[in-house]
PDB file of N, CA, C and O in Angstrom:
ATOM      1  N   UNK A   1      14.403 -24.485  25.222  1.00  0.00           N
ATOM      2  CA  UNK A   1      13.614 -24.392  26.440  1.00  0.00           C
ATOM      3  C   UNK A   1      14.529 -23.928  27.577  1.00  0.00           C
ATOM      4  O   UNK A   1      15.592 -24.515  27.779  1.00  0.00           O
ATOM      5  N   UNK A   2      14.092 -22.761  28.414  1.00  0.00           N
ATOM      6  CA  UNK A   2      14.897 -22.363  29.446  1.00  0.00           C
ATOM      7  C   UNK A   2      14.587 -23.651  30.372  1.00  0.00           C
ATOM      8  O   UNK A   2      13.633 -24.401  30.576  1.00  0.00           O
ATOM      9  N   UNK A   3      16.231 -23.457  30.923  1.00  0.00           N
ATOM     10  CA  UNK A   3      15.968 -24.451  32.825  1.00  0.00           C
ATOM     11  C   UNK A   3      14.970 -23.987  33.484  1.00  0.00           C
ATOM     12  O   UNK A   3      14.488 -22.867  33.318  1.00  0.00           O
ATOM     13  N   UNK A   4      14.501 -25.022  34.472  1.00  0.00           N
ATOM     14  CA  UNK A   4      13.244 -24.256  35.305  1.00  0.00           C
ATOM     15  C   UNK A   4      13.921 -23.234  36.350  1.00  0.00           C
ATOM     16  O   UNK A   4      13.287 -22.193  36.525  1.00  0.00           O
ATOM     17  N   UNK A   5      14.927 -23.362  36.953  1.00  0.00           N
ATOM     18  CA  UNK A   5      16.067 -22.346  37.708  1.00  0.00           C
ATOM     19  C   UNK A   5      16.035 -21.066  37.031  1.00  0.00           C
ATOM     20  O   UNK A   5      15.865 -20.001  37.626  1.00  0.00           O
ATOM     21  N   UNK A   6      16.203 -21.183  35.758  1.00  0.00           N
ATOM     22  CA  UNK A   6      16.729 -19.327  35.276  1.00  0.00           C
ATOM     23  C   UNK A   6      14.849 -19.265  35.398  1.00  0.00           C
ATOM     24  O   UNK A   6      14.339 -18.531  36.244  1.00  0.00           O
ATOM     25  N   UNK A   7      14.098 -19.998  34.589  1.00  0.00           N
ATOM     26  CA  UNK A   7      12.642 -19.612  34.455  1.00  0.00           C
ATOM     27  C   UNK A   7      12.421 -18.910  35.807  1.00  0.00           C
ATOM     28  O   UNK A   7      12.676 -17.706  35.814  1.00  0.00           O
ATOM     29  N   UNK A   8      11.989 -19.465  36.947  1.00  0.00           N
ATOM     30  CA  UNK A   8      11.818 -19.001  38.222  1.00  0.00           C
ATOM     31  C   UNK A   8      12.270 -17.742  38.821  1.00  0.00           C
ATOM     32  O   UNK A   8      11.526 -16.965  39.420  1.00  0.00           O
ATOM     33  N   UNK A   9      13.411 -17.593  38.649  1.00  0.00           N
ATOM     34  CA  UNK A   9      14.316 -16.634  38.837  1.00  0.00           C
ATOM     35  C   UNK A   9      14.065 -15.461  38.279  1.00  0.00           C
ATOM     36  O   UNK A   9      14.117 -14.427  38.944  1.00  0.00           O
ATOM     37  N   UNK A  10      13.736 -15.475  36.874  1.00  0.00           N
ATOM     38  CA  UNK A  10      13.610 -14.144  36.044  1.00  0.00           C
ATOM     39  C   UNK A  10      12.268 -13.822  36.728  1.00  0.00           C
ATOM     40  O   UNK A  10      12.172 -12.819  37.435  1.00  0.00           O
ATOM     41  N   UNK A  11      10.986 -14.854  36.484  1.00  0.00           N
ATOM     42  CA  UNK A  11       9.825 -14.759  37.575  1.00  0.00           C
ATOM     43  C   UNK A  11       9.708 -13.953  38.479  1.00  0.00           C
ATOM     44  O   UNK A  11       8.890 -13.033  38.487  1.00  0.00           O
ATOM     45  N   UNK A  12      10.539 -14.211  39.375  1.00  0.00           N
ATOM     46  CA  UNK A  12      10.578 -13.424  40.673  1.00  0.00           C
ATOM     47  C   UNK A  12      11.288 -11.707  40.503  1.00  0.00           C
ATOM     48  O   UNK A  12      10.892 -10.723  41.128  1.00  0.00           O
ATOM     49  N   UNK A  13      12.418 -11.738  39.478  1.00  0.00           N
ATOM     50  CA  UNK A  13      12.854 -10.947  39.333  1.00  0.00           C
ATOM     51  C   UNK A  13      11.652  -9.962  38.461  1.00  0.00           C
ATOM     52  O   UNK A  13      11.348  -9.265  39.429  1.00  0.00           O
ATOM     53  N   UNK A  14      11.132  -9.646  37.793  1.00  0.00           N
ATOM     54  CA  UNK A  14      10.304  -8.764  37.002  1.00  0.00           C
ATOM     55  C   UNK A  14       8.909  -9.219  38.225  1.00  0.00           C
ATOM     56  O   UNK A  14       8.283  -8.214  38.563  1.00  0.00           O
ATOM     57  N   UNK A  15       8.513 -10.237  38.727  1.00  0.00           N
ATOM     58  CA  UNK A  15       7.213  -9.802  40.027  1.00  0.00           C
ATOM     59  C   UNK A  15       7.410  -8.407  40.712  1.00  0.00           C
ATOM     60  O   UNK A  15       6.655  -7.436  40.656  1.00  0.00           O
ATOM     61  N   UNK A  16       8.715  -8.550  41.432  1.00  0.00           N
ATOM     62  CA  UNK A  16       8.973  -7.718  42.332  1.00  0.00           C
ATOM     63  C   UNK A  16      10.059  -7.235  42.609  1.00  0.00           C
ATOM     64  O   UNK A  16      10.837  -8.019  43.151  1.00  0.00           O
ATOM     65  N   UNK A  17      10.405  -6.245  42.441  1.00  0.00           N
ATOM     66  CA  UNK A  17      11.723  -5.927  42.674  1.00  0.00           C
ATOM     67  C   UNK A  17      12.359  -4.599  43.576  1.00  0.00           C
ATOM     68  O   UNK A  17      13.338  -3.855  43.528  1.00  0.00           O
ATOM     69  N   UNK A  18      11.135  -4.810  44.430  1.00  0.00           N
ATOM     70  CA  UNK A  18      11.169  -4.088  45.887  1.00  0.00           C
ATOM     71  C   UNK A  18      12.474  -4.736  46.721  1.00  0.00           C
ATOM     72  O   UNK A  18      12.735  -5.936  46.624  1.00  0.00           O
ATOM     73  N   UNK A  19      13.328  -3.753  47.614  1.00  0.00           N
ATOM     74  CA  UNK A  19      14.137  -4.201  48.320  1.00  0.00           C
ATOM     75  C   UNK A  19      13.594  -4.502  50.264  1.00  0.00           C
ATOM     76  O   UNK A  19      14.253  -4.974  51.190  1.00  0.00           O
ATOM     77  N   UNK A  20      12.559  -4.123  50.236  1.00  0.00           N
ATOM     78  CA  UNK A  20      11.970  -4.231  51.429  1.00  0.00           C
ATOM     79  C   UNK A  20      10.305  -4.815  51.447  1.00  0.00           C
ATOM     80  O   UNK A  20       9.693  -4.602  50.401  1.00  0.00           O
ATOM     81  N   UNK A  21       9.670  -5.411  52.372  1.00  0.00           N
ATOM     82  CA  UNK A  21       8.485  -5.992  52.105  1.00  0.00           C
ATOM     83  C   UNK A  21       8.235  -6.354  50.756  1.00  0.00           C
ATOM     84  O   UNK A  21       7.598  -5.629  49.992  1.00  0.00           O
ATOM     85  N   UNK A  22       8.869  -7.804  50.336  1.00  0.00           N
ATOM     86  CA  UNK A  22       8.720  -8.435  49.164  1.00  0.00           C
ATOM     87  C   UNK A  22       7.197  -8.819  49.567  1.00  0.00           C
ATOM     88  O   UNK A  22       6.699  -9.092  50.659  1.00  0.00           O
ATOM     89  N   UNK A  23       6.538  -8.717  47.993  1.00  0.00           N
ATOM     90  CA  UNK A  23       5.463  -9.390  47.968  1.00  0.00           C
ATOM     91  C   UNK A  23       5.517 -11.037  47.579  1.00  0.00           C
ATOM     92  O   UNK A  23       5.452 -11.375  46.397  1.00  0.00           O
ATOM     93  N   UNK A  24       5.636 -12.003  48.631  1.00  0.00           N
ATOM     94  CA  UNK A  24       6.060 -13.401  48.186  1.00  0.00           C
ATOM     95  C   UNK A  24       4.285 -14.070  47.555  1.00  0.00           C
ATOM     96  O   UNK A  24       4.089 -15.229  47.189  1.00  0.00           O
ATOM     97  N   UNK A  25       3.671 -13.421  47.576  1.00  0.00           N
ATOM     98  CA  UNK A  25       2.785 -14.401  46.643  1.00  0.00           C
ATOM     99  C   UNK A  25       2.719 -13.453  45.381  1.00  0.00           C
ATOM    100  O   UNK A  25       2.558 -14.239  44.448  1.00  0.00           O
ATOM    101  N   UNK A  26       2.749 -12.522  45.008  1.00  0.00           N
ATOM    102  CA  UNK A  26       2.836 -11.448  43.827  1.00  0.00           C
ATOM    103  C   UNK A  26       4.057 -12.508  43.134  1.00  0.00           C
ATOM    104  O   UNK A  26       3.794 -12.971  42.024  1.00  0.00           O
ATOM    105  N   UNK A  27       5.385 -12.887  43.786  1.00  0.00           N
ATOM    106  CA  UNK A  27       6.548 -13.988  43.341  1.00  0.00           C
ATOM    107  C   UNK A  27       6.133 -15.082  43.149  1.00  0.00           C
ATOM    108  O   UNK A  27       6.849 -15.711  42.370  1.00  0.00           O
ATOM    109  N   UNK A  28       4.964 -15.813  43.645  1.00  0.00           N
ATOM    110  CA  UNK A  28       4.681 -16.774  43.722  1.00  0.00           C
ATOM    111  C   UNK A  28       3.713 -17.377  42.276  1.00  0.00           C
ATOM    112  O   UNK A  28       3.774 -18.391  41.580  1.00  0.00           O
ATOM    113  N   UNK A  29       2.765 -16.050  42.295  1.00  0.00           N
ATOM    114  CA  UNK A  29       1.806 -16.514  40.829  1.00  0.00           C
ATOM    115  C   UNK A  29       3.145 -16.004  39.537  1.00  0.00           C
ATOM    116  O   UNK A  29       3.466 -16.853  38.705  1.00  0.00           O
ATOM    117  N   UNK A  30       3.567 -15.130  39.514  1.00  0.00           N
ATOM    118  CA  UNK A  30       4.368 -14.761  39.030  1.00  0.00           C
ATOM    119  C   UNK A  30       5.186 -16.025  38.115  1.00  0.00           C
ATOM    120  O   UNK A  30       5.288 -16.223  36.905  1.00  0.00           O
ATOM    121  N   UNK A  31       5.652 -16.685  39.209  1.00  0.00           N
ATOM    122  CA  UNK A  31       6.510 -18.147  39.075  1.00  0.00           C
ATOM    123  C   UNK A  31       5.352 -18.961  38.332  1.00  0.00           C
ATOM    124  O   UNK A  31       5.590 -19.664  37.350  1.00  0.00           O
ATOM    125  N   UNK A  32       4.142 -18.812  38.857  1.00  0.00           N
ATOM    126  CA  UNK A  32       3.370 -19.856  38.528  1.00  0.00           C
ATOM    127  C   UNK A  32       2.715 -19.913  37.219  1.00  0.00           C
ATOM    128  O   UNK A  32       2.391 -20.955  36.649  1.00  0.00           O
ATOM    129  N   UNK A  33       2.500 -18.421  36.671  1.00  0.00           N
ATOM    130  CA  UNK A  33       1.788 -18.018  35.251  1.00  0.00           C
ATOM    131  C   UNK A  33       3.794 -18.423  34.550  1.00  0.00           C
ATOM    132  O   UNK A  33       3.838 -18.983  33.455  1.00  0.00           O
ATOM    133  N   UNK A  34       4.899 -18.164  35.107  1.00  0.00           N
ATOM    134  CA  UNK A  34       5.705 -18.115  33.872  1.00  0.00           C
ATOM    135  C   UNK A  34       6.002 -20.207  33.313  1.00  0.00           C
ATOM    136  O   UNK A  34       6.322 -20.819  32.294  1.00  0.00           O
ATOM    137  N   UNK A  35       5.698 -20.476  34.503  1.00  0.00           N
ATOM    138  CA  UNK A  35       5.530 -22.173  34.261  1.00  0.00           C
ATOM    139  C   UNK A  35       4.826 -22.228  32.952  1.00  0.00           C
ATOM    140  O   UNK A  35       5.351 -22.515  31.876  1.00  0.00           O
ATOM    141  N   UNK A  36       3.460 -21.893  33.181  1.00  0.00           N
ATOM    142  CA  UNK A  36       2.421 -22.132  32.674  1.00  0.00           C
ATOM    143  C   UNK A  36       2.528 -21.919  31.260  1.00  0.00           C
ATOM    144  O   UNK A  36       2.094 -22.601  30.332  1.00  0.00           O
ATOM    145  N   UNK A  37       3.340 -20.595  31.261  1.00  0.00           N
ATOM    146  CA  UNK A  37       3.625 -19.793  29.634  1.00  0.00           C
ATOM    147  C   UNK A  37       4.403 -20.840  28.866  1.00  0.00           C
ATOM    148  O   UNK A  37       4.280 -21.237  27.708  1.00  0.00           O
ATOM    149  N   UNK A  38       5.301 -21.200  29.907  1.00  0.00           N
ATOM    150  CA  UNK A  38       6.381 -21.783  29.654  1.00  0.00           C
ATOM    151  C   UNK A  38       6.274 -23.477  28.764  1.00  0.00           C
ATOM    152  O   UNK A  38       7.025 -23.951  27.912  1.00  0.00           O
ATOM    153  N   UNK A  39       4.945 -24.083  29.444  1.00  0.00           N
ATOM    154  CA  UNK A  39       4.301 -25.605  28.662  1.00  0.00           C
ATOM    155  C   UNK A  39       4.466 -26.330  30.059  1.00  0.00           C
ATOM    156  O   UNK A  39       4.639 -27.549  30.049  1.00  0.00           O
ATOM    157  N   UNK A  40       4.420 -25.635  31.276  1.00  0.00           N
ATOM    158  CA  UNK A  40       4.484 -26.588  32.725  1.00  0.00           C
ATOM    159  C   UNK A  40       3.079 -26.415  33.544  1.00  0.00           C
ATOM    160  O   UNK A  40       2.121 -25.654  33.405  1.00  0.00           O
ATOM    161  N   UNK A  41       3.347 -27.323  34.336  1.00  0.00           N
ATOM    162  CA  UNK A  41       1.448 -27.499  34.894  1.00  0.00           C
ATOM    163  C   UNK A  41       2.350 -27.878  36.261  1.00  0.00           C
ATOM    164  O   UNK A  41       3.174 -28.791  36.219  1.00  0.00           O
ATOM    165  N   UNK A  42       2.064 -26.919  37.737  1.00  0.00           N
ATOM    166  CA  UNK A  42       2.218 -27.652  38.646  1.00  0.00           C
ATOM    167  C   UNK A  42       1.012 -29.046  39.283  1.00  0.00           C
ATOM    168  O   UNK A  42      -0.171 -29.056  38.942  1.00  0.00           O
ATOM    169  N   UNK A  43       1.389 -29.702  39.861  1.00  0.00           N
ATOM    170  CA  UNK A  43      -0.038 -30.932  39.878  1.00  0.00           C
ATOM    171  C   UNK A  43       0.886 -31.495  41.141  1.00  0.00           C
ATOM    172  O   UNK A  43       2.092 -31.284  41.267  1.00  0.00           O
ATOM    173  N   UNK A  44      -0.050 -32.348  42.152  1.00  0.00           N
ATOM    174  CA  UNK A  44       0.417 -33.118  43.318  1.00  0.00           C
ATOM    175  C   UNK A  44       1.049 -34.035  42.969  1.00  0.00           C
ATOM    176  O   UNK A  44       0.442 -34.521  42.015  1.00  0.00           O
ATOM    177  N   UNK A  45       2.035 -34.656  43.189  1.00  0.00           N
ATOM    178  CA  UNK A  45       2.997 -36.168  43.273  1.00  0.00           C
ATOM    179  C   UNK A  45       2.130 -37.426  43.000  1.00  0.00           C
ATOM    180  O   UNK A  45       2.223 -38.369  42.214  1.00  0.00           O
ATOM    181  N   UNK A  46       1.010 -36.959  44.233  1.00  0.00           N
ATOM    182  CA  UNK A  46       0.397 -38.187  43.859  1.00  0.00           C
ATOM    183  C   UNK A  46      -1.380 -37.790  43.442  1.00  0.00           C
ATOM    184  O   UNK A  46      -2.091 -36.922  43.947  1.00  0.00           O
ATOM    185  N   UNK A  47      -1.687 -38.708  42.436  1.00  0.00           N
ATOM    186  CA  UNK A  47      -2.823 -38.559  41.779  1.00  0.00           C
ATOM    187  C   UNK A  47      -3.943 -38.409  42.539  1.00  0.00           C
ATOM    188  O   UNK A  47      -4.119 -39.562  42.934  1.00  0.00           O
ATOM    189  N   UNK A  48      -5.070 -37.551  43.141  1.00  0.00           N
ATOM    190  CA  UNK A  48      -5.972 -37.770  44.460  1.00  0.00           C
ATOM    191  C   UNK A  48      -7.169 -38.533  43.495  1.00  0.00           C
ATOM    192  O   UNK A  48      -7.364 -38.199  42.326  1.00  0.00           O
ATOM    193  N   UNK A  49      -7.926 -39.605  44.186  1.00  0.00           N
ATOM    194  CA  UNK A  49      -9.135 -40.039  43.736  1.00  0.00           C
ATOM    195  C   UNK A  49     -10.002 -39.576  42.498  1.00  0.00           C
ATOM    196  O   UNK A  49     -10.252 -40.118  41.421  1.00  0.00           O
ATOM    197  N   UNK A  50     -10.353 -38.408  43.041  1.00  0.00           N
ATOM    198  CA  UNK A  50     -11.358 -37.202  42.184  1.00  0.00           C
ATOM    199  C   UNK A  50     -10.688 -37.341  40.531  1.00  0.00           C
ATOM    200  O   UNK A  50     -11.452 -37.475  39.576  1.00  0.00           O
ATOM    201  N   UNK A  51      -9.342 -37.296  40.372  1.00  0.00           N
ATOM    202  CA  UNK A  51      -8.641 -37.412  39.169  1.00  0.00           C
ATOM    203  C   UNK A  51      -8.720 -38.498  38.626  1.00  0.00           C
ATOM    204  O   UNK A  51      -9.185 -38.592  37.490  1.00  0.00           O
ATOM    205  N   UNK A  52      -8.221 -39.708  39.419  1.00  0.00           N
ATOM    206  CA  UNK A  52      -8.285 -41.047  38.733  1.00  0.00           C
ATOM    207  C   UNK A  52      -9.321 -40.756  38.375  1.00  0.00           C
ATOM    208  O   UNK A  52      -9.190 -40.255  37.259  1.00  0.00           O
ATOM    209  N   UNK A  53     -10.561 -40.773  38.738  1.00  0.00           N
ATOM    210  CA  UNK A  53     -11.529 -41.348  38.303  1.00  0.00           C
ATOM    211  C   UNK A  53     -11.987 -40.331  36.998  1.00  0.00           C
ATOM    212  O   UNK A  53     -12.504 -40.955  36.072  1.00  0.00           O
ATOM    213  N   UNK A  54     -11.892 -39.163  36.841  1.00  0.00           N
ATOM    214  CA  UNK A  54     -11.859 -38.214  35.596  1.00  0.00           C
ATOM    215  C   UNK A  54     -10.969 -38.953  34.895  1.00  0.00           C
ATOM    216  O   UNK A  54     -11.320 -39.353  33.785  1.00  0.00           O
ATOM    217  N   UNK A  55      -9.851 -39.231  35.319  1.00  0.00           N
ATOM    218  CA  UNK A  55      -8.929 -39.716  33.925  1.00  0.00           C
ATOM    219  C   UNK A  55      -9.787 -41.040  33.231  1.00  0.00           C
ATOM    220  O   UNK A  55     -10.351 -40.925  32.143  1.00  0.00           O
ATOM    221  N   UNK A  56      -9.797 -42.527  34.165  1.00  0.00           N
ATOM    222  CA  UNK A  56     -10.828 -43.110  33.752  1.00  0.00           C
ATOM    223  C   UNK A  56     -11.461 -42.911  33.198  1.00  0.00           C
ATOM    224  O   UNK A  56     -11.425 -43.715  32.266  1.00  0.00           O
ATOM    225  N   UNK A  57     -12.578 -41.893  33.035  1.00  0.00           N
ATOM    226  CA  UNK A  57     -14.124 -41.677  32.672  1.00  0.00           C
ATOM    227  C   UNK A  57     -13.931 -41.197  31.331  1.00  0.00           C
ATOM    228  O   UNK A  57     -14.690 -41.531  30.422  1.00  0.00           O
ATOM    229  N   UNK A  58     -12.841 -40.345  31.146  1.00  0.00           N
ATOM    230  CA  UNK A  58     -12.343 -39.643  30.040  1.00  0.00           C
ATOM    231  C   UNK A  58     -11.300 -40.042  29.068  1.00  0.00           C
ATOM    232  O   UNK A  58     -11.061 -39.290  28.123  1.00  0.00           O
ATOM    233  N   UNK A  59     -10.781 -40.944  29.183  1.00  0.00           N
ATOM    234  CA  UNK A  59      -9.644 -42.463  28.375  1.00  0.00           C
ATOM    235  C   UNK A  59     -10.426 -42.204  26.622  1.00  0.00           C
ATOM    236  O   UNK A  59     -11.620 -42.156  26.325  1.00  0.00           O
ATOM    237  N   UNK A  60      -9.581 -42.117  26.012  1.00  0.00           N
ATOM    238  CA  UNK A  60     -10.480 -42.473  24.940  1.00  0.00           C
ATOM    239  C   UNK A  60     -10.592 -43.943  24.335  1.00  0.00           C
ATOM    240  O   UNK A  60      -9.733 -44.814  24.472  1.00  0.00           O
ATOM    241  N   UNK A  61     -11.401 -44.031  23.869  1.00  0.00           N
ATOM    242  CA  UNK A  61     -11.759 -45.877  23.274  1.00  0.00           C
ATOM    243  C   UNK A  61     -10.779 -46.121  21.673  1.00  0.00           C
ATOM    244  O   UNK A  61     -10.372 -45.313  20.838  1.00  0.00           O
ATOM    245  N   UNK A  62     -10.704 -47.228  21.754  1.00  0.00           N
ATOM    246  CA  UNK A  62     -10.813 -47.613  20.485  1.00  0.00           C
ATOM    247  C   UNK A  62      -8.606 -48.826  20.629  1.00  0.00           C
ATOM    248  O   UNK A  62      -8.201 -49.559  21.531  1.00  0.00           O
ATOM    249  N   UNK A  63      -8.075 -48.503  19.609  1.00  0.00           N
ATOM    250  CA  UNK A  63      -7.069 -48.998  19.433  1.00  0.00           C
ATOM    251  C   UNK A  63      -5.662 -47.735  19.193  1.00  0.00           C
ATOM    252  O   UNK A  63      -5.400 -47.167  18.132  1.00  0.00           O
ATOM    253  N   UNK A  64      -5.176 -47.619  20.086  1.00  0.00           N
ATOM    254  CA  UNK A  64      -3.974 -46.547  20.074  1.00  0.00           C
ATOM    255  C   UNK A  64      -2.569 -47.076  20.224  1.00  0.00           C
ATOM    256  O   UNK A  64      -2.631 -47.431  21.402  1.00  0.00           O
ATOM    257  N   UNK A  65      -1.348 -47.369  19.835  1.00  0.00           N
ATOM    258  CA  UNK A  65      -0.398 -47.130  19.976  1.00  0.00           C
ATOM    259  C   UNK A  65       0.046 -47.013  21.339  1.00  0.00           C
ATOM    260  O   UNK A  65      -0.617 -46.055  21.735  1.00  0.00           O
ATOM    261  N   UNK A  66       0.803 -47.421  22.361  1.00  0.00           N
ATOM    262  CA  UNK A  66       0.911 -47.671  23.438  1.00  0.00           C
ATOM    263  C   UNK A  66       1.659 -46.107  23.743  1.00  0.00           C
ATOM    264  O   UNK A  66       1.381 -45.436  24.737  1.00  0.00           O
ATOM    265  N   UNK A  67       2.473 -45.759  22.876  1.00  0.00           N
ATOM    266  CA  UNK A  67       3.174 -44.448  23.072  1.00  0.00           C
ATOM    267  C   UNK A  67       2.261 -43.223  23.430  1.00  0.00           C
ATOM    268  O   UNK A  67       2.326 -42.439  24.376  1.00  0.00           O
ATOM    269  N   UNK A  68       0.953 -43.350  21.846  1.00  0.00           N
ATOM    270  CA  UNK A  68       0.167 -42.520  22.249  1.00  0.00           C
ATOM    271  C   UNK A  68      -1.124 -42.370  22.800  1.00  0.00           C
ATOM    272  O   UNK A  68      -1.941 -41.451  22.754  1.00  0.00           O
ATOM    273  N   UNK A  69      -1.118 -43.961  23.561  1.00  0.00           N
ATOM    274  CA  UNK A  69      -2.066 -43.804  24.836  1.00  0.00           C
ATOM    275  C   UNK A  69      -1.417 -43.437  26.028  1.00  0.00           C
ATOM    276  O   UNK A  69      -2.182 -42.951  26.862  1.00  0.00           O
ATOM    277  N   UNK A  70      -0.391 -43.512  26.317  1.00  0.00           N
ATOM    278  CA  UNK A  70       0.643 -43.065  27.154  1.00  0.00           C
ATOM    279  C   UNK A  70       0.789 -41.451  27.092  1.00  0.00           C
ATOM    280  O   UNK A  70       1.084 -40.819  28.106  1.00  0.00           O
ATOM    281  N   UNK A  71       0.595 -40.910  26.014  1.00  0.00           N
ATOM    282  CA  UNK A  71       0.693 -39.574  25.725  1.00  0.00           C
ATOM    283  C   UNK A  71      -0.704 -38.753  26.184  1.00  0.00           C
ATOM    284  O   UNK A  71      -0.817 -37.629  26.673  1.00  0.00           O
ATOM    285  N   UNK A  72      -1.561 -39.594  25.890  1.00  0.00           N
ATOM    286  CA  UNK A  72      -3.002 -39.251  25.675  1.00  0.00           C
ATOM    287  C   UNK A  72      -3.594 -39.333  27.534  1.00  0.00           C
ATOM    288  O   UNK A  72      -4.425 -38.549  27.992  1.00  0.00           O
ATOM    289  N   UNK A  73      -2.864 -40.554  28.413  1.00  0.00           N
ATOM    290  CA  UNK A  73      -2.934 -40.483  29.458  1.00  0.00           C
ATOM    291  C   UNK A  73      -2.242 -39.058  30.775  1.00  0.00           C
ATOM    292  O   UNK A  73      -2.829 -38.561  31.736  1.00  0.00           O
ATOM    293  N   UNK A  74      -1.033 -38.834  30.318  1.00  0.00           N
ATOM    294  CA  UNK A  74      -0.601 -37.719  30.707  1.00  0.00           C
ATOM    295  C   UNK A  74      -0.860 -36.842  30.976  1.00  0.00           C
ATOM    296  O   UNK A  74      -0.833 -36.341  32.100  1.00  0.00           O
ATOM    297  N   UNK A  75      -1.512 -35.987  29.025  1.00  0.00           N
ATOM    298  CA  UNK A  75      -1.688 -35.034  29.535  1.00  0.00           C
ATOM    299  C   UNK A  75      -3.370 -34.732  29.913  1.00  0.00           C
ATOM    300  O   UNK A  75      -3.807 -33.595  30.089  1.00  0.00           O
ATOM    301  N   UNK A  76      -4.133 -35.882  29.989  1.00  0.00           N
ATOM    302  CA  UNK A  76      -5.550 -35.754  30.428  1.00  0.00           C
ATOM    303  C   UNK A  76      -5.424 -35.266  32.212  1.00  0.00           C
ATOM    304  O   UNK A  76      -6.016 -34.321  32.734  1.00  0.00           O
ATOM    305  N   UNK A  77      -4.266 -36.444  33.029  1.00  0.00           N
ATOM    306  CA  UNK A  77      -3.830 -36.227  34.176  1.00  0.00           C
ATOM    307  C   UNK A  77      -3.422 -34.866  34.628  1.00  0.00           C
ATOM    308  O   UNK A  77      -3.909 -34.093  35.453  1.00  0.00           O
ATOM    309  N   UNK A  78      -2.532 -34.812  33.955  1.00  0.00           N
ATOM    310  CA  UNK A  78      -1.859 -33.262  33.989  1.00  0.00           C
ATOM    311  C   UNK A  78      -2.346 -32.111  33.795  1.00  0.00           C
ATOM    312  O   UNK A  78      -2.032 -31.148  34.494  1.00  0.00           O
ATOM    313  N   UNK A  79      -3.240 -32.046  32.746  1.00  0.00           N
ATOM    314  CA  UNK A  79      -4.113 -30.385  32.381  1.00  0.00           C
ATOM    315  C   UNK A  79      -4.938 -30.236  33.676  1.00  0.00           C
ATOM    316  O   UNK A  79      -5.076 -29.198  34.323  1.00  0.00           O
ATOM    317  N   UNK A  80      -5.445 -31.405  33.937  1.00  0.00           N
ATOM    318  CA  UNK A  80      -7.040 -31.877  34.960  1.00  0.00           C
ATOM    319  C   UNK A  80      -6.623 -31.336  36.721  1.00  0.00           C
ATOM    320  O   UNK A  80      -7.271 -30.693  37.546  1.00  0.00           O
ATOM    321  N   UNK A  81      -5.345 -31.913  36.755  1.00  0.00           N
ATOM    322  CA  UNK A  81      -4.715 -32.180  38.395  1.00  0.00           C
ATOM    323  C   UNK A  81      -5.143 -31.089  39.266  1.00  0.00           C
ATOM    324  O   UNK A  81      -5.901 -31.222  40.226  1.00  0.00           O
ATOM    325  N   UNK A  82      -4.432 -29.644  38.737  1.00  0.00           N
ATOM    326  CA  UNK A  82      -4.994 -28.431  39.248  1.00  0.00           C
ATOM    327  C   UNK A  82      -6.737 -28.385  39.983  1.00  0.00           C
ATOM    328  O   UNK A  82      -6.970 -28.225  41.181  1.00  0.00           O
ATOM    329  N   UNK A  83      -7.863 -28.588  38.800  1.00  0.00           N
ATOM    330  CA  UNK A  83      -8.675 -27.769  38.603  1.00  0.00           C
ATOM    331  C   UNK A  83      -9.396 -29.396  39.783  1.00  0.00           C
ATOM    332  O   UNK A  83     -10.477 -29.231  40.350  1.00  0.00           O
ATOM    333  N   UNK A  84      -8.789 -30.479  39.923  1.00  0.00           N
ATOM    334  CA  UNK A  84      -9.595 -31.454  40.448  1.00  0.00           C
ATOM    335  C   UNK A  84      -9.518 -31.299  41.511  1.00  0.00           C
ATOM    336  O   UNK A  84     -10.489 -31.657  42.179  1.00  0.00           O
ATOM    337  N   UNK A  85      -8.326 -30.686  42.225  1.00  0.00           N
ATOM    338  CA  UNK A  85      -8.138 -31.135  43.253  1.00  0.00           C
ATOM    339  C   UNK A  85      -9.090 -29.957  44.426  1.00  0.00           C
ATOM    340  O   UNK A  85      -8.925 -29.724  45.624  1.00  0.00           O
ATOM    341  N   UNK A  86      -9.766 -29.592  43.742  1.00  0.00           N
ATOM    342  CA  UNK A  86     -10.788 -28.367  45.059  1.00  0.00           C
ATOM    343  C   UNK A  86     -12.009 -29.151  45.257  1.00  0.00           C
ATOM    344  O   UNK A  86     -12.895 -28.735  46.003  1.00  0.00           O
TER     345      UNK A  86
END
């Protein structure tokens, strides 16, 4: 797995590689699709309402392994964070 430093970097480098009027959001999705490629999800620090309560609603039942309800909690949080927060 690359560092997120070189990831970013190459990002920006193949977005744009104009020496005058950089396009900083052309750098910006750029950065943001190579995350994405990459197995990363940007998401807020802190969880907003709208999410808890999707994560809640969406928990699955039954008897799991603490590891992989822990696992199962994550990435419900994490895929979701983006698309909840509008």
């Amino acid at each position: 797995m690359t560092d997120l430093p070189t990831l970013i970097a190459k990002a920006i480098r193949t977005a744009d590689n104009s020496f005058f009027s950089e396009d900083y959001t052309k750098q910006a999705m750029a950065v943001m699709k190579a995350l994405t490629a990459a197995g990363y999800e940007i998401c807020p620090k802190t969880a907003p309402d709208k999410l808890v309560e999707y994560a809640i609603d969406n928990m699955p039942f039954g008897r799991m392994k603490p590891e992989d309800f822990i696992k199962e909690f994550y990435t419900t949080i994490v895929t979701n964070a983006r698309r909840l927060e509008k």
